[in-house]
Predicted model as a PDB file, atoms N, CA, C, CB and O in Angstrom, pLDDT in the B-factor column:
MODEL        1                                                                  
ATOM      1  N   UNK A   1      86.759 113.885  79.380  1.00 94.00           N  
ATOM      2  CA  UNK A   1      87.769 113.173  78.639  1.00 94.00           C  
ATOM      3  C   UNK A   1      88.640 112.418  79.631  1.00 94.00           C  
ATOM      4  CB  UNK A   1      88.610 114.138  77.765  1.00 94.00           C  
ATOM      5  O   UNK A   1      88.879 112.885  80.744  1.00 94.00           O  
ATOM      6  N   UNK A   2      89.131 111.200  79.203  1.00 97.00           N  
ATOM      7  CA  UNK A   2      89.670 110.306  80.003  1.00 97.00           C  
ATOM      8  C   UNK A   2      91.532 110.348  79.137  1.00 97.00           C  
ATOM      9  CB  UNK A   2      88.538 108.635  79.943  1.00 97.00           C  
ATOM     10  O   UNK A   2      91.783 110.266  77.935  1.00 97.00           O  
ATOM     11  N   UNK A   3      92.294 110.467  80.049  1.00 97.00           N  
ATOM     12  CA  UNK A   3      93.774 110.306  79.859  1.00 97.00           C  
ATOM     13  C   UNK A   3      94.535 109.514  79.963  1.00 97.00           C  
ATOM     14  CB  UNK A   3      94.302 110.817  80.308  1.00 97.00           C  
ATOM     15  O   UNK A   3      95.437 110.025  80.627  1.00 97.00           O  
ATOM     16  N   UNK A   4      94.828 108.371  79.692  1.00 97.00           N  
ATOM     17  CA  UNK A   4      95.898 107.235  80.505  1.00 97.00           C  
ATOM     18  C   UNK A   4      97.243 107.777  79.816  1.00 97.00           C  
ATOM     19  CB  UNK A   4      95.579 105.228  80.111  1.00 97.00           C  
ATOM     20  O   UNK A   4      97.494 108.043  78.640  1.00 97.00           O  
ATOM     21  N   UNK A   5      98.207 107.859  81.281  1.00 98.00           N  
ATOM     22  CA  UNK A   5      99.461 108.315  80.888  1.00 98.00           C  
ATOM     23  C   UNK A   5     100.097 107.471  81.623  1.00 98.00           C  
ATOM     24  CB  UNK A   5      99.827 109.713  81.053  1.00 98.00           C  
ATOM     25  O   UNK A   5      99.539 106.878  82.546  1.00 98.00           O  
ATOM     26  N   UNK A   6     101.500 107.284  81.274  1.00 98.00           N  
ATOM     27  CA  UNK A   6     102.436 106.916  81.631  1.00 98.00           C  
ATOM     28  C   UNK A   6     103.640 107.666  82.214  1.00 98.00           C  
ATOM     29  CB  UNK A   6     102.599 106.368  80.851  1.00 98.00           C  
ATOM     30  O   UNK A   6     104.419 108.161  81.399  1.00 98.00           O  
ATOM     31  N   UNK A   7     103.940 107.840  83.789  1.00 97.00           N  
ATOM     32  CA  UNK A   7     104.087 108.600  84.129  1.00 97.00           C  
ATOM     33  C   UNK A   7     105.856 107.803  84.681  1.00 97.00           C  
ATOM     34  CB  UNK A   7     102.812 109.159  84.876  1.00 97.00           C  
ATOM     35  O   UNK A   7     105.502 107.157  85.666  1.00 97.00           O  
ATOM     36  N   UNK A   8     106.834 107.655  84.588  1.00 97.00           N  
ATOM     37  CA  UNK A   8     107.981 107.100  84.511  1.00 97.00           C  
ATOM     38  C   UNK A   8     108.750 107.272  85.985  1.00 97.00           C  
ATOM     39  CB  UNK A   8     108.686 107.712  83.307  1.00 97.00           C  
ATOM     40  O   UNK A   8     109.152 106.364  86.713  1.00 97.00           O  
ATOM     41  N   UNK A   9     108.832 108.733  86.205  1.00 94.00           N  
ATOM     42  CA  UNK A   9     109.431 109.120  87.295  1.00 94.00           C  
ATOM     43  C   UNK A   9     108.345 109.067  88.176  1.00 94.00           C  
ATOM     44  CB  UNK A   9     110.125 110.366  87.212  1.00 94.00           C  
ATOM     45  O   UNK A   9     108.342 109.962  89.021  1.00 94.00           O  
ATOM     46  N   UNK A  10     107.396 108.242  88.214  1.00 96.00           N  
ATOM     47  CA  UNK A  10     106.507 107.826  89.557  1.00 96.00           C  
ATOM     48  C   UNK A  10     107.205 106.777  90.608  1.00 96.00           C  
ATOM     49  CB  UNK A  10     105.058 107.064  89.040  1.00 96.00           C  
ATOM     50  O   UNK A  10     107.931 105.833  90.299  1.00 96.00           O  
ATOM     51  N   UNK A  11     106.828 107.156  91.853  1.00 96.00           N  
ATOM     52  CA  UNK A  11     108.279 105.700  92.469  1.00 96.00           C  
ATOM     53  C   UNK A  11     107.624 105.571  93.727  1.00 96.00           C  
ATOM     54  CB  UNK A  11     110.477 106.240  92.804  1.00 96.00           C  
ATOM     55  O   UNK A  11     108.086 104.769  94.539  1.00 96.00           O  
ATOM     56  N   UNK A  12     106.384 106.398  94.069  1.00 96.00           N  
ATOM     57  CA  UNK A  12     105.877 106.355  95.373  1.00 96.00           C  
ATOM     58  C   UNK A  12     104.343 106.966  95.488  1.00 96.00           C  
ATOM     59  CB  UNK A  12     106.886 107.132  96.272  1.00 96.00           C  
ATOM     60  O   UNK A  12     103.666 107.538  94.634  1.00 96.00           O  
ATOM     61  N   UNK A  13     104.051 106.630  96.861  1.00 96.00           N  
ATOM     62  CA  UNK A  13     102.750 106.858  97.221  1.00 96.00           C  
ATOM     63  C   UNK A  13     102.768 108.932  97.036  1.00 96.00           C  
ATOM     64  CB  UNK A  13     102.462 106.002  99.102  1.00 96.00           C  
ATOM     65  O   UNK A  13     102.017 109.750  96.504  1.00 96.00           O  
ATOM     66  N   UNK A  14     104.133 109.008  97.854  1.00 97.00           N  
ATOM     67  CA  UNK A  14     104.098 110.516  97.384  1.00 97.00           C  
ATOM     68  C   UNK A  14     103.924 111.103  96.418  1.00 97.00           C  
ATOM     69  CB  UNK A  14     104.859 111.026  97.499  1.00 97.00           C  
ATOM     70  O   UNK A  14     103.155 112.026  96.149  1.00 97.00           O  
ATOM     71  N   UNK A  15     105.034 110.296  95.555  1.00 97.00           N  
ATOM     72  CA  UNK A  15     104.910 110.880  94.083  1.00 97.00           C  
ATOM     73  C   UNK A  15     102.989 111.350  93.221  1.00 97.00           C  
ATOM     74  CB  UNK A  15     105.768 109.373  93.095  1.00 97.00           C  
ATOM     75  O   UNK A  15     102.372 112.244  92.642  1.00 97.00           O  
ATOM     76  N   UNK A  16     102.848 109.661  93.859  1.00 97.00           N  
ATOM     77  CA  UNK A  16     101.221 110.127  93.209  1.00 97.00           C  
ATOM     78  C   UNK A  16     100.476 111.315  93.921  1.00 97.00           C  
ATOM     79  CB  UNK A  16     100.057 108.794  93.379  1.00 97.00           C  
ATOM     80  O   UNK A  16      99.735 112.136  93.380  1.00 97.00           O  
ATOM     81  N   UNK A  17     100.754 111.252  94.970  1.00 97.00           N  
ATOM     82  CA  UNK A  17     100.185 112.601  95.471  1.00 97.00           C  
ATOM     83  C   UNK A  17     100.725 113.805  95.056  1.00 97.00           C  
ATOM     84  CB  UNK A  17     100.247 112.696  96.805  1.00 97.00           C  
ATOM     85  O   UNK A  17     100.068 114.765  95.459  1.00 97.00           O  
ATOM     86  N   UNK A  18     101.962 114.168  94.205  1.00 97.00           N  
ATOM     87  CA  UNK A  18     102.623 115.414  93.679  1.00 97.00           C  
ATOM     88  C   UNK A  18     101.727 115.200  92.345  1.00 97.00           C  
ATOM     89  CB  UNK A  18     104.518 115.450  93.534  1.00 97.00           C  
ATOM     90  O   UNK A  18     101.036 116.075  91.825  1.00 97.00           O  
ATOM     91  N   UNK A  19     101.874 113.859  91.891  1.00 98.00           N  
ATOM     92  CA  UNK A  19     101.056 114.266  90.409  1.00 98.00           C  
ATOM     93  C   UNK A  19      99.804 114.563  90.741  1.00 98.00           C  
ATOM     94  CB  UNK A  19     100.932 113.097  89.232  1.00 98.00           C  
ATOM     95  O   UNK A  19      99.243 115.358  89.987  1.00 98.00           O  
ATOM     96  N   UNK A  20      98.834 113.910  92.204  1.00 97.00           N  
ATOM     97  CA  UNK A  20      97.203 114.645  91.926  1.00 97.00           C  
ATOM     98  C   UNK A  20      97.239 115.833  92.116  1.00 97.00           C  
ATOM     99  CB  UNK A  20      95.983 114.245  92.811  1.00 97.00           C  
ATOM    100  O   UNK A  20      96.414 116.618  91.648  1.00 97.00           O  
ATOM    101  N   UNK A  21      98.176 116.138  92.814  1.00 98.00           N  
ATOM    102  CA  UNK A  21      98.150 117.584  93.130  1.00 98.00           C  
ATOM    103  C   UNK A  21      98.556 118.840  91.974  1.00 98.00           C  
ATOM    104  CB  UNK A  21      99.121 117.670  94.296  1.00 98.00           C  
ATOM    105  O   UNK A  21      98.370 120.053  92.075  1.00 98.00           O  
ATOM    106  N   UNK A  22      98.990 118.287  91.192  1.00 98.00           N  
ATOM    107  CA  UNK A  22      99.728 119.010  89.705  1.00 98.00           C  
ATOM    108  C   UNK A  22      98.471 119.068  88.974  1.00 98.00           C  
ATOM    109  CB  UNK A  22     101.085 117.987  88.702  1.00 98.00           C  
ATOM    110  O   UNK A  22      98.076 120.128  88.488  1.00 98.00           O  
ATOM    111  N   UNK A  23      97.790 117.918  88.867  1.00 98.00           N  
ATOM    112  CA  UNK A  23      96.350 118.001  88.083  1.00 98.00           C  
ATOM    113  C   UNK A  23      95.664 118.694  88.332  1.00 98.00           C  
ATOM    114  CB  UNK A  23      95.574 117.151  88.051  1.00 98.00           C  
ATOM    115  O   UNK A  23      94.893 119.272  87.565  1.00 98.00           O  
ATOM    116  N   UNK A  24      95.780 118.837  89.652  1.00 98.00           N  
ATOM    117  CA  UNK A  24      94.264 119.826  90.273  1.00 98.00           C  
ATOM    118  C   UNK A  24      94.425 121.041  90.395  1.00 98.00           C  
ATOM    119  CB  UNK A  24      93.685 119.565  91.725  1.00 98.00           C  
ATOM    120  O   UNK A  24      93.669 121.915  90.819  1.00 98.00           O  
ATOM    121  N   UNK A  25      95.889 121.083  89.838  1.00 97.00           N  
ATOM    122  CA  UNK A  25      95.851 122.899  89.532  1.00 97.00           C  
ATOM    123  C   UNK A  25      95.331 123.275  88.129  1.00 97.00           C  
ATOM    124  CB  UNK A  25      97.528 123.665  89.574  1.00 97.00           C  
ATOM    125  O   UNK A  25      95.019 124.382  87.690  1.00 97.00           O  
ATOM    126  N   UNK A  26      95.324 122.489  87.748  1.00 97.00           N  
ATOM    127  CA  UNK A  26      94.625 122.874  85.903  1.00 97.00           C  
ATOM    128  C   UNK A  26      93.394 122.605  86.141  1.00 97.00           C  
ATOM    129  CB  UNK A  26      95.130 121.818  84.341  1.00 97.00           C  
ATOM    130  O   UNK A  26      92.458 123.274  85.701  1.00 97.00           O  
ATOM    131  N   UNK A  27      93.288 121.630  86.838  1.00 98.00           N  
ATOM    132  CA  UNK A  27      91.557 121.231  86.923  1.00 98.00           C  
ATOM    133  C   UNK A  27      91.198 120.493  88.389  1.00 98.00           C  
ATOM    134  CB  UNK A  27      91.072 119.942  85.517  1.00 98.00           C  
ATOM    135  O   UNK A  27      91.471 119.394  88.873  1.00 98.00           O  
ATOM    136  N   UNK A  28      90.483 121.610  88.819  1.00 98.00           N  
ATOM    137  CA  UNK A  28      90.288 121.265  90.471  1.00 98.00           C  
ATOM    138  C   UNK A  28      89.319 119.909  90.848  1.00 98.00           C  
ATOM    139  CB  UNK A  28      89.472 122.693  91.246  1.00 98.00           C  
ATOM    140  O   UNK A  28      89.482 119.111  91.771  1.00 98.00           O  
ATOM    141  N   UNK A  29      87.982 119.942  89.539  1.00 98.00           N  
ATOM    142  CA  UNK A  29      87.232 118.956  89.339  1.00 98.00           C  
ATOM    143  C   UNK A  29      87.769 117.735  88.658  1.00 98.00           C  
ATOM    144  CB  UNK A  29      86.266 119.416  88.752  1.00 98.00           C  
ATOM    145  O   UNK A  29      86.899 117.072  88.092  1.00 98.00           O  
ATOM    146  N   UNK A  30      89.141 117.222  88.565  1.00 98.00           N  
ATOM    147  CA  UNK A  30      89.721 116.225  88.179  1.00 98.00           C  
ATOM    148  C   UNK A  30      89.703 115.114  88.922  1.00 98.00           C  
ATOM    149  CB  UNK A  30      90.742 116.505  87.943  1.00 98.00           C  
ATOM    150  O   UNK A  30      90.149 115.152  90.069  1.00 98.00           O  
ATOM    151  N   UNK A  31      89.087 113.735  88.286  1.00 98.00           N  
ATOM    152  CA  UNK A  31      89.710 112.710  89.200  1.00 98.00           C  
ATOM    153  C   UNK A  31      90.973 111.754  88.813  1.00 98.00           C  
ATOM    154  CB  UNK A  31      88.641 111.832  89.520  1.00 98.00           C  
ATOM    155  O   UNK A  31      91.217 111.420  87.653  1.00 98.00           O  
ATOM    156  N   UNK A  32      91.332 111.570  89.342  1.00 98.00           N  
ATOM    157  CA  UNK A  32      93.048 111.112  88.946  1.00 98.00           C  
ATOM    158  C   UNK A  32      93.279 109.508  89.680  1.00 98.00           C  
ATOM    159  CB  UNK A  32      94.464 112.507  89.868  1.00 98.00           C  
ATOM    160  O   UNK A  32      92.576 109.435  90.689  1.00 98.00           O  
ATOM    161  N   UNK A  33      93.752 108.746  89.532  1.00 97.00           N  
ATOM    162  CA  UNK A  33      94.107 107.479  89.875  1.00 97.00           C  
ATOM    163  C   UNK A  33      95.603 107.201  89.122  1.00 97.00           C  
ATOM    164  CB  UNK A  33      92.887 106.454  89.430  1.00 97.00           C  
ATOM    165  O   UNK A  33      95.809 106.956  87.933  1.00 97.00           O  
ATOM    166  N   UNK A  34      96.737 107.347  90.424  1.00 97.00           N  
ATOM    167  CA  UNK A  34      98.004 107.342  90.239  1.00 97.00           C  
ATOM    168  C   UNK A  34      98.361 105.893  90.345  1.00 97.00           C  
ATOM    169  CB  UNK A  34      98.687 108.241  91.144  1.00 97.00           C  
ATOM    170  O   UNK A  34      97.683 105.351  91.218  1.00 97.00           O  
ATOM    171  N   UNK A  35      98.956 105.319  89.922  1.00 97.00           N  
ATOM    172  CA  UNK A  35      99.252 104.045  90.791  1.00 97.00           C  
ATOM    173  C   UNK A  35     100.941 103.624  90.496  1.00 97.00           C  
ATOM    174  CB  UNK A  35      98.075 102.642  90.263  1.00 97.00           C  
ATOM    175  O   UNK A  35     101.459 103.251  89.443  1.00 97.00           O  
ATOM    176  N   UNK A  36     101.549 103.838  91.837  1.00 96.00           N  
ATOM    177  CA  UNK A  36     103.143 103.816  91.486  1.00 96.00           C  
ATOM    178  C   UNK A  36     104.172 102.706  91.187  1.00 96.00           C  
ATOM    179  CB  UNK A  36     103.715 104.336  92.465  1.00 96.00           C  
ATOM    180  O   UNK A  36     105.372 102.713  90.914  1.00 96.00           O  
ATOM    181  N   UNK A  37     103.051 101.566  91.377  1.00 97.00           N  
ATOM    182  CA  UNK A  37     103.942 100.246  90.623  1.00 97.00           C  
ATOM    183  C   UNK A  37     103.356 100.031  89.329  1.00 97.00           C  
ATOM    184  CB  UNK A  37     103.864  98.683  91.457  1.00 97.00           C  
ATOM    185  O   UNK A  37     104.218  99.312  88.825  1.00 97.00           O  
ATOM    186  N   UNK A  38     102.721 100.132  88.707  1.00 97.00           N  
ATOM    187  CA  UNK A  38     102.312 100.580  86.765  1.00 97.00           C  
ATOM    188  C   UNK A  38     102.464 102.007  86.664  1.00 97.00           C  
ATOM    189  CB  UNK A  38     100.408 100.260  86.097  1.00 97.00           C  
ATOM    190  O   UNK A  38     101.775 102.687  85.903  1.00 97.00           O  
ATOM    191  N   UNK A  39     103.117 102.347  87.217  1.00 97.00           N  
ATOM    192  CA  UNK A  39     103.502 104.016  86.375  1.00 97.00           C  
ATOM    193  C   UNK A  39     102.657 104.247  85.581  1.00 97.00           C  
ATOM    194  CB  UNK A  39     104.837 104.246  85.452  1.00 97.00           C  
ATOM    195  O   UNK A  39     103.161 104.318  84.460  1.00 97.00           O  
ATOM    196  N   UNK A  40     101.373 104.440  85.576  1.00 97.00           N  
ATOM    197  CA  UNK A  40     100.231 104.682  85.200  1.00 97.00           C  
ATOM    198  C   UNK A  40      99.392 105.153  85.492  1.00 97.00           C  
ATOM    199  CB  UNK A  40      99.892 104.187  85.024  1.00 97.00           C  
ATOM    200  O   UNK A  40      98.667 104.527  86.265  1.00 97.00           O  
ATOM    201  N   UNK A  41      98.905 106.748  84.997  1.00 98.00           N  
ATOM    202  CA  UNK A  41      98.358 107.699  85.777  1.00 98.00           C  
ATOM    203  C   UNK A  41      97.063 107.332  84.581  1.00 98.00           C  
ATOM    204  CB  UNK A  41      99.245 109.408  86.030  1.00 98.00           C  
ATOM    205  O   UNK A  41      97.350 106.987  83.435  1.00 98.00           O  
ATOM    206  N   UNK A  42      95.514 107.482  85.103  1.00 98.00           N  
ATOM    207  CA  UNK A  42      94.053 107.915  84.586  1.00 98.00           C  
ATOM    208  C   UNK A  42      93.956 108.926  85.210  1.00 98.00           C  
ATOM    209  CB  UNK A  42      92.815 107.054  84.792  1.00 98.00           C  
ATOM    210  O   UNK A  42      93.938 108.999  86.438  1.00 98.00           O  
ATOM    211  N   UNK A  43      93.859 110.078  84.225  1.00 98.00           N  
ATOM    212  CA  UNK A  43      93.016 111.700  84.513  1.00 98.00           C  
ATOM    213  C   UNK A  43      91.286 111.983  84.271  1.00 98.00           C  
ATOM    214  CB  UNK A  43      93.747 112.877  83.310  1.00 98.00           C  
ATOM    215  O   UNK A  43      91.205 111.567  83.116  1.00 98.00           O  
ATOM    216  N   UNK A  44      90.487 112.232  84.476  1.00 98.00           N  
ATOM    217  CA  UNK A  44      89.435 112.400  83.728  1.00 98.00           C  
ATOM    218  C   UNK A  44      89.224 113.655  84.314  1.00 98.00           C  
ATOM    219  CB  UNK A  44      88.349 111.366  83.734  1.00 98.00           C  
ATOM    220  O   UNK A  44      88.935 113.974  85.467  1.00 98.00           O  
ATOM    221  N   UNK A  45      89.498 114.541  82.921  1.00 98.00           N  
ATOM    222  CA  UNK A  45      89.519 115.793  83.227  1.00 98.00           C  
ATOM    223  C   UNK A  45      88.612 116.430  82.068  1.00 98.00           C  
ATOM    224  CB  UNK A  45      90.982 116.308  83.358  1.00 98.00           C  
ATOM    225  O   UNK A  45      88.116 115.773  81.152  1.00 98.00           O  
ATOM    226  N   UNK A  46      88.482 117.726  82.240  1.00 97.00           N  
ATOM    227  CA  UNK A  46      88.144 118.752  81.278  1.00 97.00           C  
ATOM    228  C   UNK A  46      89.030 119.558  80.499  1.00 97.00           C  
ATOM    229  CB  UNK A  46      87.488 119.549  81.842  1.00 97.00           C  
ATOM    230  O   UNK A  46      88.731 120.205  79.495  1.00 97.00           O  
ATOM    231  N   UNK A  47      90.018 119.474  80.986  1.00 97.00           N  
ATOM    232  CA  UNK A  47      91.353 120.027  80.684  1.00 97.00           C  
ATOM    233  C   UNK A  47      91.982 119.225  79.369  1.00 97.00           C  
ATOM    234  CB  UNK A  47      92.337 119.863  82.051  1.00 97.00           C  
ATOM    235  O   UNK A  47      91.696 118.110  78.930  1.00 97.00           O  
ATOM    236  N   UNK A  48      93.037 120.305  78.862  1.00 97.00           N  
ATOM    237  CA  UNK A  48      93.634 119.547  77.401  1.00 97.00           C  
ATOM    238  C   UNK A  48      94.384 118.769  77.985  1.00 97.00           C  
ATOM    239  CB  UNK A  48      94.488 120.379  76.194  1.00 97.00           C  
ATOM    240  O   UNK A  48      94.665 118.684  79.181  1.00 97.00           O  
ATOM    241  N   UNK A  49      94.819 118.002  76.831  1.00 97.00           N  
ATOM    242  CA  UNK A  49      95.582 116.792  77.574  1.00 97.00           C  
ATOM    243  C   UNK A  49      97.092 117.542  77.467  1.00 97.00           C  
ATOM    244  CB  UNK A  49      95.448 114.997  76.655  1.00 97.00           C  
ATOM    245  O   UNK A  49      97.919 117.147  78.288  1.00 97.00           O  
ATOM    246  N   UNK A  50      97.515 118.588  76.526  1.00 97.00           N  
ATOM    247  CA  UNK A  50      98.586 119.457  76.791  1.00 97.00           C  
ATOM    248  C   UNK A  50      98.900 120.101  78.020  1.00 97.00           C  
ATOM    249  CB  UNK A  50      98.500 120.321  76.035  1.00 97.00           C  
ATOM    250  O   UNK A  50     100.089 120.228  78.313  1.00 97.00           O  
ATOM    251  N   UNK A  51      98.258 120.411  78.575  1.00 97.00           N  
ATOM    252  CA  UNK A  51      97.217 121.500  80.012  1.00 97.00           C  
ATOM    253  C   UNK A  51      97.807 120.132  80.954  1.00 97.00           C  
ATOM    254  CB  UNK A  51      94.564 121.793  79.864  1.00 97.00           C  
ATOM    255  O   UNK A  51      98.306 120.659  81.949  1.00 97.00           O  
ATOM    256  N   UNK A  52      97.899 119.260  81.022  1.00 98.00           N  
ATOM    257  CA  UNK A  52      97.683 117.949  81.839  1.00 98.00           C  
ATOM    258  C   UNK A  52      99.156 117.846  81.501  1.00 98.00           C  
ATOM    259  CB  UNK A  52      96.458 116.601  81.348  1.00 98.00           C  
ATOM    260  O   UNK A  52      99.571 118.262  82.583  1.00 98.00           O  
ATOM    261  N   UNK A  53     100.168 117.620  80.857  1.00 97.00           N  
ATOM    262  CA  UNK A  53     101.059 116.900  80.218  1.00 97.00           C  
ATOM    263  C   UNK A  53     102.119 118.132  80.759  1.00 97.00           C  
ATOM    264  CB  UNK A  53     100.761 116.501  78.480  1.00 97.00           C  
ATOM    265  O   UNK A  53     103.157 117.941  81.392  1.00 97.00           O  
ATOM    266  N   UNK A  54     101.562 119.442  80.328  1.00 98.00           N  
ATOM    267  CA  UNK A  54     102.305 120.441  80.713  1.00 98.00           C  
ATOM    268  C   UNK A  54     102.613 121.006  82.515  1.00 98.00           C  
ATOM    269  CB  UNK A  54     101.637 121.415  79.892  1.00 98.00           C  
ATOM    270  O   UNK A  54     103.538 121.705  82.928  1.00 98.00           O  
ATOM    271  N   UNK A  55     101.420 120.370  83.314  1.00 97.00           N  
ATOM    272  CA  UNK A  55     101.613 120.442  84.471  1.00 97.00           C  
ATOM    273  C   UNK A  55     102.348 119.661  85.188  1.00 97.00           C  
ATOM    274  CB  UNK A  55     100.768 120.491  84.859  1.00 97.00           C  
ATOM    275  O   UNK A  55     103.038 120.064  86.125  1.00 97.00           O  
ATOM    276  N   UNK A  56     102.269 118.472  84.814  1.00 97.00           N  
ATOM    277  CA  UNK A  56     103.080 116.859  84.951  1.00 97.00           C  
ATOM    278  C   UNK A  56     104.659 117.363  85.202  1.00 97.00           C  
ATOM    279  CB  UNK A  56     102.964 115.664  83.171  1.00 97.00           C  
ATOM    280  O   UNK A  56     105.430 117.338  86.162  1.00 97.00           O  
ATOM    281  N   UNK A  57     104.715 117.802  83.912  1.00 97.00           N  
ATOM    282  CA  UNK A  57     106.180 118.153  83.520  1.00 97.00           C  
ATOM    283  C   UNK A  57     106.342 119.737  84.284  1.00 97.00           C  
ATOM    284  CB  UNK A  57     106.406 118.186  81.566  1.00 97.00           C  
ATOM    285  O   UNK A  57     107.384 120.182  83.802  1.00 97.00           O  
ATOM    286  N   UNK A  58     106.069 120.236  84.752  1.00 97.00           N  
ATOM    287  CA  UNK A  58     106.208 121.284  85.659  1.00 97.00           C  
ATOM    288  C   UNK A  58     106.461 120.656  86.825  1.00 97.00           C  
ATOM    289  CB  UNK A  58     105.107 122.180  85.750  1.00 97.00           C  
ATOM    290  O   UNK A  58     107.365 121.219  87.442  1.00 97.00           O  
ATOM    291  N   UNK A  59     106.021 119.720  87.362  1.00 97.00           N  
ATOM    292  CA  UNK A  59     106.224 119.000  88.841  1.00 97.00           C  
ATOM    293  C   UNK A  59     107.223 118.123  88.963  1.00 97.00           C  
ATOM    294  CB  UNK A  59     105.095 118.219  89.299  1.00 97.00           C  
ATOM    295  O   UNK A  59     107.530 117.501  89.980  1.00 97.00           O  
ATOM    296  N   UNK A  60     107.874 118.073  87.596  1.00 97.00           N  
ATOM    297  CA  UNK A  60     108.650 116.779  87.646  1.00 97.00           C  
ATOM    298  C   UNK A  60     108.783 115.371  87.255  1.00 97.00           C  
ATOM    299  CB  UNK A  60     108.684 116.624  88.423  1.00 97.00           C  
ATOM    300  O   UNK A  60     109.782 114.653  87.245  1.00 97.00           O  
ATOM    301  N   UNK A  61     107.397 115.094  86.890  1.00 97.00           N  
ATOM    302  CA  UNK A  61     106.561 114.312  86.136  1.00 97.00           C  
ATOM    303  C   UNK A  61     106.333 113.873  85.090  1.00 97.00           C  
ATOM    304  CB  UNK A  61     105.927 114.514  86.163  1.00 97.00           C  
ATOM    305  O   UNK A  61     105.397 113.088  84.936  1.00 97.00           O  
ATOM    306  N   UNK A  62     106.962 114.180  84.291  1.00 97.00           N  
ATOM    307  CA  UNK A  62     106.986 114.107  82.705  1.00 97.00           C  
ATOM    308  C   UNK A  62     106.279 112.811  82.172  1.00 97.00           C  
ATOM    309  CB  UNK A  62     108.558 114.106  82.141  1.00 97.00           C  
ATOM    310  O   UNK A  62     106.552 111.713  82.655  1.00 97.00           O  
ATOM    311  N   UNK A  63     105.254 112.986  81.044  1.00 96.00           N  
ATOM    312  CA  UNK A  63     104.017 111.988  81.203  1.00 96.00           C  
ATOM    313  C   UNK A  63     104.732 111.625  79.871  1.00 96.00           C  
ATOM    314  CB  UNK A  63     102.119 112.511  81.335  1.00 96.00           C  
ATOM    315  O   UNK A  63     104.908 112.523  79.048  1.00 96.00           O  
ATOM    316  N   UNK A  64     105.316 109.872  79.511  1.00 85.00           N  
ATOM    317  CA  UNK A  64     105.583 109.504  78.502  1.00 85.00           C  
ATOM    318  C   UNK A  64     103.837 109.180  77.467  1.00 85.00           C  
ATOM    319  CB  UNK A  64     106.649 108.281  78.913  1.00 85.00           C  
ATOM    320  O   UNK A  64     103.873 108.764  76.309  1.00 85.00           O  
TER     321      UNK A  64                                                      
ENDMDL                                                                          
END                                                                             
């Protein structure tokens, strides 16, 4: 399953690296493409998209 989120409090190269890293605790086999000037995260995961949304927002991330 493929996710496009909108990820608001993205502002940096870091940031995207806190959100791949948030993903890959729900799902280690995730590929993720952050990109911090479209605040626009693609997940393609196995994971719920709650599971995904709920980790986001654990890191700080909160996926509009």
């Amino acid at each position: 399953m493929t996710l496009k989120l909108t990820v608001p409090n993205m502002a940096c190269s870091a940031c995207a690296t806190n959100i791949t890293n948030a993903v890959k605790t729900v799902d280690a086999n995730a590929t993720i493409q952050a990109d911090p000037q479209t605040k626009f995260v693609n997940v393609d995961t196995q994971a719920s998209e709650t599971a995904i949304k709920d980790a986001l927002a654990a890191a700080g991330y909160p996926a509009a």
